[in-house]
C-alpha positions as CSV (number, residue, x, y, z in Angstrom):
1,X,111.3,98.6,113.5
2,X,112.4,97.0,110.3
3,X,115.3,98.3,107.9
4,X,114.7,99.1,104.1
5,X,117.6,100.2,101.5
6,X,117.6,103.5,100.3
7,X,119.6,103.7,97.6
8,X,119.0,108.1,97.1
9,X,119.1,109.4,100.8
10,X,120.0,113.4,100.2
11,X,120.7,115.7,97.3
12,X,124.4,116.1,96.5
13,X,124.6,119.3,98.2
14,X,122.6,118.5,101.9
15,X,122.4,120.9,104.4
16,X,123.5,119.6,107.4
17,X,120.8,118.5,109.3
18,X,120.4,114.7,108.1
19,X,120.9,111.6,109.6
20,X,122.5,110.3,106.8
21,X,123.8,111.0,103.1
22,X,125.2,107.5,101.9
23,X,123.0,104.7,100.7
24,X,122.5,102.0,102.9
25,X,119.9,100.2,105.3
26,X,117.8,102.7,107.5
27,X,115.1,101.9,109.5
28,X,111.5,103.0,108.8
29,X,109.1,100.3,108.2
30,X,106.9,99.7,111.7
31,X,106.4,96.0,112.0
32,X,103.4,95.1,114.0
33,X,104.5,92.8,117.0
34,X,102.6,89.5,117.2
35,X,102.5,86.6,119.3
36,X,105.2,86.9,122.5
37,X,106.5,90.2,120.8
38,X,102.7,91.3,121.5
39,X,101.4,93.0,124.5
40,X,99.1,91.0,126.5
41,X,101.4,87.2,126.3
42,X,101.2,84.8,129.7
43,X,104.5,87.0,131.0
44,X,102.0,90.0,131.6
45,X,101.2,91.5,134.3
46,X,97.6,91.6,135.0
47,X,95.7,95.4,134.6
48,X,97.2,98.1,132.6
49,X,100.6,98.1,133.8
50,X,103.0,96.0,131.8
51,X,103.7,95.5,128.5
52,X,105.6,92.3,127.0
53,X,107.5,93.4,124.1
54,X,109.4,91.8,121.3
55,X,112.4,89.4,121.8
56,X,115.3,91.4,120.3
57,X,118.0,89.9,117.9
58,X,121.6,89.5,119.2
59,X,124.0,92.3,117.3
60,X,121.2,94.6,115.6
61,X,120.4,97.7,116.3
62,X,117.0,97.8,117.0
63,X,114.0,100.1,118.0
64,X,110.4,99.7,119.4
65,X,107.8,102.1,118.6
66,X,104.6,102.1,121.4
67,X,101.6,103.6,121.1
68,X,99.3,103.8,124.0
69,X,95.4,103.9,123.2
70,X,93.3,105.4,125.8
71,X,89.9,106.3,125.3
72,X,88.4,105.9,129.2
73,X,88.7,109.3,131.0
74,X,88.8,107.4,134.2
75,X,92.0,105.8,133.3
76,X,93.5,109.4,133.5
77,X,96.5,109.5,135.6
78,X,100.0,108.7,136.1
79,X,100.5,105.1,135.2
80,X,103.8,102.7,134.9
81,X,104.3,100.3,131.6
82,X,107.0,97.0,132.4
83,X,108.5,96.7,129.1
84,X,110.4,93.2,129.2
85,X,112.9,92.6,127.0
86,X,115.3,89.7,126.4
87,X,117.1,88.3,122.9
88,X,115.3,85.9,120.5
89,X,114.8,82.9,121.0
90,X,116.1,82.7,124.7
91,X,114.3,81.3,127.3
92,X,116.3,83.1,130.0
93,X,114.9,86.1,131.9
94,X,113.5,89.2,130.5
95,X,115.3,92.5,131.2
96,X,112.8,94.9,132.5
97,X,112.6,98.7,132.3
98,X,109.9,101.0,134.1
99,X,108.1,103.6,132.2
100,X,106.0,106.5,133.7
101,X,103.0,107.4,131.9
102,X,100.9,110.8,132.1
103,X,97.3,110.5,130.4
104,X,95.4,113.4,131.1
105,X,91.6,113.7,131.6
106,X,90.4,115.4,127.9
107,X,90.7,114.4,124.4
108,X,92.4,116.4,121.6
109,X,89.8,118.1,119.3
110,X,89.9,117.3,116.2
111,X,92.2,118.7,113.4
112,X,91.0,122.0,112.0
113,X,92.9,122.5,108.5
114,X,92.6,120.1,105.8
115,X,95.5,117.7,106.2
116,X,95.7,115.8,102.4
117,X,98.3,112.9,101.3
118,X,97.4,112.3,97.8
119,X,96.1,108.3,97.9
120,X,96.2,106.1,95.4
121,X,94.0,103.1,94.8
122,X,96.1,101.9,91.7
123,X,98.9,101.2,93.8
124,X,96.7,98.7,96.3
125,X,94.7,96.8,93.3
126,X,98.6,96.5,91.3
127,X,100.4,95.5,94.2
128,X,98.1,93.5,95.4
129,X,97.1,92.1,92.1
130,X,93.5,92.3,92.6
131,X,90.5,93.5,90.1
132,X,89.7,97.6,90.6
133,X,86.6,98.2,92.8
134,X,86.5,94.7,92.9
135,X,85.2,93.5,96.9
136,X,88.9,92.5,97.7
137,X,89.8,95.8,96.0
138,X,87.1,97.8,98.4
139,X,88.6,96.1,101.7
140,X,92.1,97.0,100.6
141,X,90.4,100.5,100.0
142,X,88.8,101.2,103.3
143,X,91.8,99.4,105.5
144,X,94.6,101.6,103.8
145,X,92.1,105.0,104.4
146,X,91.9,104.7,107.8
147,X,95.7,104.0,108.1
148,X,95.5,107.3,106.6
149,X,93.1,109.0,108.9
150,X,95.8,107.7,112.2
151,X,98.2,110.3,110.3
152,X,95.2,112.4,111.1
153,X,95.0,112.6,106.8
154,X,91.3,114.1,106.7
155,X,90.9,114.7,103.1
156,X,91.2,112.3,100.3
157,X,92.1,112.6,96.6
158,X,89.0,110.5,95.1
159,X,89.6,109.1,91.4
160,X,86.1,110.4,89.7
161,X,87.7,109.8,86.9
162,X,91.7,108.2,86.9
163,X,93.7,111.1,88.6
164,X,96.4,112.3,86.0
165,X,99.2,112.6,88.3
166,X,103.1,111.7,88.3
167,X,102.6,109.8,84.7
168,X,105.0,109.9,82.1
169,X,103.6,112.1,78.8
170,X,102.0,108.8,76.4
171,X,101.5,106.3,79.3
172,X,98.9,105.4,81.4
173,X,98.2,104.2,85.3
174,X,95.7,101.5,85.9
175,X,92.0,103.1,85.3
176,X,90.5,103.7,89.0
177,X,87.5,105.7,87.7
178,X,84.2,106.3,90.1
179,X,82.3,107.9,87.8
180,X,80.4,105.6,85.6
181,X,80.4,107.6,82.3
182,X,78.1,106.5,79.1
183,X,76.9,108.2,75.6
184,X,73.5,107.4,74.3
185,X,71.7,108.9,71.2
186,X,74.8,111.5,71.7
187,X,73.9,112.8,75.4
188,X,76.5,111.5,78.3
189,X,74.6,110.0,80.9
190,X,76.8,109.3,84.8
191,X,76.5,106.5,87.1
192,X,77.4,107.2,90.7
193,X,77.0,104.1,92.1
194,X,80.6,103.3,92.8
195,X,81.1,107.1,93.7
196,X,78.7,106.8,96.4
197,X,80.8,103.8,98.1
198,X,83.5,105.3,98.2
199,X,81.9,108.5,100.2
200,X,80.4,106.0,102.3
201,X,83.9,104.6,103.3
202,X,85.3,108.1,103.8
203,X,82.5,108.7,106.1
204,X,82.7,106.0,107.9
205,X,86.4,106.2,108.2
206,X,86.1,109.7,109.7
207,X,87.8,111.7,106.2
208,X,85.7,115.5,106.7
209,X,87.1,116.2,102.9
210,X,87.6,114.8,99.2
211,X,89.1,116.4,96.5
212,X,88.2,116.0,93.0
213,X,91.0,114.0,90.6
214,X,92.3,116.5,88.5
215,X,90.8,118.3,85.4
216,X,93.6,118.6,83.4
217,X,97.4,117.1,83.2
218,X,100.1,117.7,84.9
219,X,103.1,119.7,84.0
220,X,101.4,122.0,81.7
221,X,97.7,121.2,82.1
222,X,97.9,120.9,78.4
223,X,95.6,117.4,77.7
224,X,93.0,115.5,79.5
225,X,92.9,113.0,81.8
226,X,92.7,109.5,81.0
227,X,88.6,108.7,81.2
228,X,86.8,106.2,80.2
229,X,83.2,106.1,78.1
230,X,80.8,103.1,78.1
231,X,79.2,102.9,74.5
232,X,77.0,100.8,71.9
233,X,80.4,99.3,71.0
234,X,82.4,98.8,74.4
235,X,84.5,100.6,76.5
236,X,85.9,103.9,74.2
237,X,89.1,105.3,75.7
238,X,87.5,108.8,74.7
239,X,89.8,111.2,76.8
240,X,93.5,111.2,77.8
241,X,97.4,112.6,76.3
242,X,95.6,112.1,72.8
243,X,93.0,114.6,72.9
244,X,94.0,118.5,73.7
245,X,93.3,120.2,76.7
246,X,90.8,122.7,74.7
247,X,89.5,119.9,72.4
248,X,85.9,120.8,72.0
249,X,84.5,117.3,72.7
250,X,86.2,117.7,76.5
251,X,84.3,120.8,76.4
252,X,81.2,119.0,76.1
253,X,81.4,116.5,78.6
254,X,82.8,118.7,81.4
255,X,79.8,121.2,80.3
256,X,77.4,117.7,81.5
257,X,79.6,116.2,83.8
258,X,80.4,119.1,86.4
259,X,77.3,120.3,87.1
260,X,75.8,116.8,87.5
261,X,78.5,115.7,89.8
262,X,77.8,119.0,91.8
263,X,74.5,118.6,92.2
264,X,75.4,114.9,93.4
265,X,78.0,115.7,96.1
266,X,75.9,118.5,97.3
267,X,73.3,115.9,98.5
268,X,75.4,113.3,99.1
269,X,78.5,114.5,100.7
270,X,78.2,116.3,104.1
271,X,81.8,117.6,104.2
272,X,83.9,119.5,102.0
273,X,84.7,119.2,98.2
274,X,88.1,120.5,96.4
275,X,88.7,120.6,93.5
276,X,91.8,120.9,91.0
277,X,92.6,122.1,87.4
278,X,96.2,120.9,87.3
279,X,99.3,120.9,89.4
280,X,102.1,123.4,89.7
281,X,101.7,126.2,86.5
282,X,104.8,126.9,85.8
283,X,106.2,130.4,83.6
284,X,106.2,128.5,80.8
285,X,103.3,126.8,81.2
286,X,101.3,129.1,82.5
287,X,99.2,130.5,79.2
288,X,98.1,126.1,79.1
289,X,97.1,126.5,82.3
290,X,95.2,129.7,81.6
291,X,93.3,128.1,78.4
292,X,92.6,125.1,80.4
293,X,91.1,127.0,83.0
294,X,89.2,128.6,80.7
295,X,87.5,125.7,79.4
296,X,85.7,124.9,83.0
297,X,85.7,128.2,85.0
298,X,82.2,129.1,84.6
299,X,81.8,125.1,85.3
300,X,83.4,125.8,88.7
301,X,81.9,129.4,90.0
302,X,81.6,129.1,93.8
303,X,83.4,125.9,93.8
304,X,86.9,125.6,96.2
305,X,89.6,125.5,93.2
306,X,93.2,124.5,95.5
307,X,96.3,124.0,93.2
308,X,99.9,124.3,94.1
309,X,101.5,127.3,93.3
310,X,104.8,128.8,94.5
311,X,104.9,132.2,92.5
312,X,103.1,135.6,94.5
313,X,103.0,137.2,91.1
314,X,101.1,134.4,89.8
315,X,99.0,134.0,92.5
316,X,98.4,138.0,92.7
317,X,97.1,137.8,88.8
318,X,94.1,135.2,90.5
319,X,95.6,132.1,88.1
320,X,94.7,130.1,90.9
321,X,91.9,130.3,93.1
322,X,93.2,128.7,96.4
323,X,97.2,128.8,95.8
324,X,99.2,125.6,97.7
325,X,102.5,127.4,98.7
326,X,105.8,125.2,98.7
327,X,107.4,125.7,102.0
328,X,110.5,126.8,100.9
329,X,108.5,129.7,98.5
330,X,106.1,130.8,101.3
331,X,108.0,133.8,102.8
332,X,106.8,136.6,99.9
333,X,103.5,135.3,100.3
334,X,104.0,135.4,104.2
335,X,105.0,139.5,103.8
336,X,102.3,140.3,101.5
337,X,100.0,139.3,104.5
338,X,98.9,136.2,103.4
339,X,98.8,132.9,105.1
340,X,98.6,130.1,102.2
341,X,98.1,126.5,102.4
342,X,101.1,124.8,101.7
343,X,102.7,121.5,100.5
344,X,106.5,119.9,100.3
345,X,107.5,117.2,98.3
346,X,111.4,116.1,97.0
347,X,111.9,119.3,96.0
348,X,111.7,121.0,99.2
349,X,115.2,119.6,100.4
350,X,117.1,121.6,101.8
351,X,116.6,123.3,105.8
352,X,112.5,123.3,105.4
353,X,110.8,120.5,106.8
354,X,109.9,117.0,105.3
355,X,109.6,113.4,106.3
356,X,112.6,111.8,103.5
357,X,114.1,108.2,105.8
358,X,116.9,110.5,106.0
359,X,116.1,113.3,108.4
360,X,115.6,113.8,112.1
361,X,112.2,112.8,113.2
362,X,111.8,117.0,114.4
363,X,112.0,118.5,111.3
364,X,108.9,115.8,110.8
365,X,106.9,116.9,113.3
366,X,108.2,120.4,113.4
367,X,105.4,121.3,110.6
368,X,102.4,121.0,112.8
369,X,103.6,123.9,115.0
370,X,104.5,125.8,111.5
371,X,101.5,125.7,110.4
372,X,99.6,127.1,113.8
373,X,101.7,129.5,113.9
374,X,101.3,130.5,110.3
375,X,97.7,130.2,110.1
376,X,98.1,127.8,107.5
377,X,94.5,126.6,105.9
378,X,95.7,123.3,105.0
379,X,98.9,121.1,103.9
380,X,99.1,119.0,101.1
381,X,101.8,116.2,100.1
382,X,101.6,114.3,96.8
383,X,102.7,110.7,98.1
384,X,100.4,108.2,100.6
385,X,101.2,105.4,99.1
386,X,102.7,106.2,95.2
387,X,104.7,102.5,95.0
388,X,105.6,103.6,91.5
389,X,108.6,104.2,89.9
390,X,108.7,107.7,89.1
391,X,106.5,108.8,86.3
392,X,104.4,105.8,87.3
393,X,106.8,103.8,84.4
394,X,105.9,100.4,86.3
395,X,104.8,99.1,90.1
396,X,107.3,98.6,93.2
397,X,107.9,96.8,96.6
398,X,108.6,99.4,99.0
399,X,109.8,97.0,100.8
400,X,112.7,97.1,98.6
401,X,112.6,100.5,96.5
402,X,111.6,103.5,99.0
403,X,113.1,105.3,96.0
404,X,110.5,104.9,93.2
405,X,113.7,103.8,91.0
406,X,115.8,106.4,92.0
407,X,113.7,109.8,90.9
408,X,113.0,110.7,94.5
409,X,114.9,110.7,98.3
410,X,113.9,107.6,99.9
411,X,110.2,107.4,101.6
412,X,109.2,110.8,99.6
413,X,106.6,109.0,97.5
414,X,104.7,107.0,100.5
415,X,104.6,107.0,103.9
416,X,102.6,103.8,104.1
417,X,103.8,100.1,103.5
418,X,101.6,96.8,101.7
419,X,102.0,94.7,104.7
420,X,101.2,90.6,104.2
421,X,97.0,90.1,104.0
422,X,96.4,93.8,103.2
423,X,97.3,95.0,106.4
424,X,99.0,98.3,106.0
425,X,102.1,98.8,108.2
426,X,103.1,102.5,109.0
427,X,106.1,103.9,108.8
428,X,108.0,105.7,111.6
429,X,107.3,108.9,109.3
430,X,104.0,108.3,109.4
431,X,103.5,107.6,113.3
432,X,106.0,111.3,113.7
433,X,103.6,113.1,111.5
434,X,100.7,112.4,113.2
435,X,102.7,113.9,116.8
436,X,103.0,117.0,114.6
437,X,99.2,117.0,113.7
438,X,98.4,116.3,117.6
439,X,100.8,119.5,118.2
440,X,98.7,121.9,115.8
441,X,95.1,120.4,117.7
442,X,96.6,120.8,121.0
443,X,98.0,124.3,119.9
444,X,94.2,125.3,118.0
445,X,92.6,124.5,121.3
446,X,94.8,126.5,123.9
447,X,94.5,129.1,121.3
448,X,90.4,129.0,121.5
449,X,91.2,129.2,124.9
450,X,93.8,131.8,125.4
451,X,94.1,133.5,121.9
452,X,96.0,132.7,119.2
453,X,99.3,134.8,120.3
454,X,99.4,133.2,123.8
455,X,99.3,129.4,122.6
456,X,102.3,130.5,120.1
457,X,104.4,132.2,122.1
458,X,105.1,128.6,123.5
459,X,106.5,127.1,120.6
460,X,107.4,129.7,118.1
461,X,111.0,130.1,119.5
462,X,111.1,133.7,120.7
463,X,109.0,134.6,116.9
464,X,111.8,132.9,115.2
465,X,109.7,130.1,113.6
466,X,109.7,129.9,109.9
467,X,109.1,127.1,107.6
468,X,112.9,127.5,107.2
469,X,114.3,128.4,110.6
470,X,113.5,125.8,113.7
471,X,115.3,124.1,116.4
472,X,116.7,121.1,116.4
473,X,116.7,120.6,120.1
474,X,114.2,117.6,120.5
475,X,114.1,118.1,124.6
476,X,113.3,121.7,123.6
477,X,110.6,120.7,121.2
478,X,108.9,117.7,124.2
479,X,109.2,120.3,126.7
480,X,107.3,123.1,124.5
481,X,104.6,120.4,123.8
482,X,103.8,119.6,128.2
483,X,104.1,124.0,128.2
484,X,101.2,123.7,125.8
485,X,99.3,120.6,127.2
486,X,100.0,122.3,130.9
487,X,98.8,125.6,130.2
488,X,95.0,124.0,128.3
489,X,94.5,122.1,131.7
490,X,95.3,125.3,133.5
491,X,92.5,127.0,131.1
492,X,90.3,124.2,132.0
493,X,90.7,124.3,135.8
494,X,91.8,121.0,135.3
């Protein structure tokens, strides 16, 4: 597990659950193990047993994170793992240490809400420096998804046209747009070509979800995004912070543009289709957001509108269709009866959970029984891989800024790393996430199989789980995860 510098761990005023509130070196980045450090080297046991792991270096705290893959039933059992250990560079022994290994005879279902981290293809093509949509751009694409999908991410923000998110008012993010769009003789005409690879990659890679990019800005949903028109002349950058949210000519497209794009997801796209007007309406702006809205809701009727919104008396007026709750604004909404998606992001900093370098790895994974016991739809987090500074004011190496230049707690904005080749390399936020994700599966099936009230009485602490209230006690958390794995093979007959 490598170390990277976070310069912003905490707000001034932490509570006192994290790890750390000084800057400094924490570790987060999971380095894949190659050669000798690899499973499988000429000092491994044949059969399943052993595992040869890295060489470790001489006064450095270290850590090893394993993941076991099973996907043979008959393997199901109690098993032991060698793990051999011994300082880089030696050639003396290895020091070995035993592990005992439960795999049990079924497969977790599969993840019932809609689990979205808002991905960003900019961020591959700039770090990378390769062309957008170009083939090198497409590998980096599909590779980087399904690093998303092992966080059990099953629903993917798709740049139709260039998502207008986290950019400063007057710039703009590379253009990543899907949607070929062209005027002729005054009609727009759409090309879906590059569209329909994408929704071939999601397939394949197992998304069940896509959200449209955004129809409106951020903070204030008050102009367009940044899209692109082909013409007689070239390339016209016909939309974006210069042209008003209500401008007449937006109007136009959106009145040829929806409906065609509608008619081409519904017989192209299998799974389900989201879609946004802007993010977070706030009192202020909230007449923009009504005026944008305006401008496309008879665009949208039928259509799944999700937006985050943290106000109940907002919500209650119907200014968004399919409200996204921050966690630590969900408990009206929670004793008006409803059960809201929600979402977290830098903001949400103090005792709710969130996956900052900073914190304890439960009040990660602690979200996945939240949400079960919630009934939470779906979660949303705005960062997969944002290697921005913040407002998207230039491109980072998060290998070096986990920051994005200081505007959020380190690893808010991505959970993934660039590794060498276009290999992504996870984070130990992202491997903890997807335990909470297995937690929710494993708690929707006992619940299919038991009820709903029986699978949470196993891990909702005596009906003292909140988003803002949960233990801390990670034995207490394991052993409420065997409770729940025990009591589905007792279900089973198992």
């Amino acid at each position: 597990m490598r170390r990277v510098p976070v310069s912003t761990p905490a707000p001034e005023d932490p509570d006192e659950h994290y790890l750390v509130t000084e800057p400094g070196e924490y570790p987060d980045v999971l380095e894949p193990l190659t050669g000798e450090a690899g499973a499988g080297g000429p000092d491994t046991d044949a059969g399943d047993r052993t595992v040869v792991l890295a060489p470790l270096t001489p006064g450095c705290w270290e850590a090893l994170w394993i993941d076991v893959l099973v996907e043979d039933a008959l393997l199901a059992g109690e098993h032991e793992l060698l793990m051999r250990l011994r300082p880089a560079g030696s050639d003396g022994p290895w020091e070995e240490h035993t592990l005992r290994l439960q795999i049990h005879p079924h497969q977790l279902p599969p993840l019932e809400i809609v689990n979205t981290h808002w991905f960003h293809a900019d961020s591959l093509s700039s770090y990378y420096d390769v062309e957008v949509f170009s083939e090198r751009h497409w590998e980096l694409i599909e590779a980087f998804l399904r690093s998303a999908r092992e966080m059990d991410v099953n629903s993917v923000l798709t740049p139709t046209w260039t998502p207008p998110l986290d950019t400063a008012e007057g710039h703009k993010r590379p253009t990543v747009q899907l949607v070929g769009i062209s005027e002729e003789s005054g009609e727009y005409r759409f090309d879906f070509t590059e569209l329909d690879r994408w929704l071939r990659i999601c397939r394949e890679v197992g998304m069940v979800s896509i959200e449209v990019a955004h129809l409106f800005t951020q903070w204030g949903a008050r102009f367009t995004p940044a899209i692109q028109v082909r013409t007689a002349d070239g390339i016209e950058d016909r939309f974006g912070w210069h042209v008003a949210a209500t401008d007449p000519e937006y109007r136009r497209l959106m009145v040829a543009l929806i409906p065609a794009l509608r008619e081409h997801l519904a017989a192209t796209w299998e799974g389900r289709v989201l879609r946004h007007i802007s993010d977070e309406p706030s009192v202020q702006g909230l007449e923009d957001y009504r005026a944008a809205k305006e401008q496309v809701s008879d665009l949208l009727e039928g259509a799944d509108v999700v937006d985050a919104l943290s106000s109940l008396e907002f919500a209650e007026q119907g200014v968004v269709d399919i409200p996204i709750v921050a966690t630590d604004h969900v408990e009206p909404f929670l004793d008006a009866g409803r059960n809201p998606w929600v979402y977290y992001c830098v903001a949400q900093d103090r005792e709710v959970a969130n996956r900052f370098i900073s914190l304890p790895s439960v009040r990660n994974r602690v979200l996945g029984r939240q949400l079960f016991v919630h009934h939470a739809p779906g979660f949303l987090h705005w960062g997969y891989n944002f290697w921005w500074a913040q407002f998207a004011l230039k491109p980072i190496d998060p290998f070096t800024e986990t920051c994005a230049g200081g505007g959020f707690y380190g690893g808010d904005s991505f959970a993934v790393y660039p590794g060498p080749d276009g290999t992504p390399w996870v984070s130990l936020r992202h491997r903890v996430f997807a335990q909470g994700m297995a937690d929710h599966r494993a708690l929707t099936w006992l619940a299919s199989l038991v009820g709903h009230d029986r699978a949470a009485a196993l891990v909702d602490e005596g009906g003292a789980l909140t988003y803002a209230h949960f233990s801390y006690d990670v034995e207490e958390h394991l052993r409420a995860r065997r409770a729940v794995d025990e009591a589905i093979l007792e279900a089973l007959g198992s």
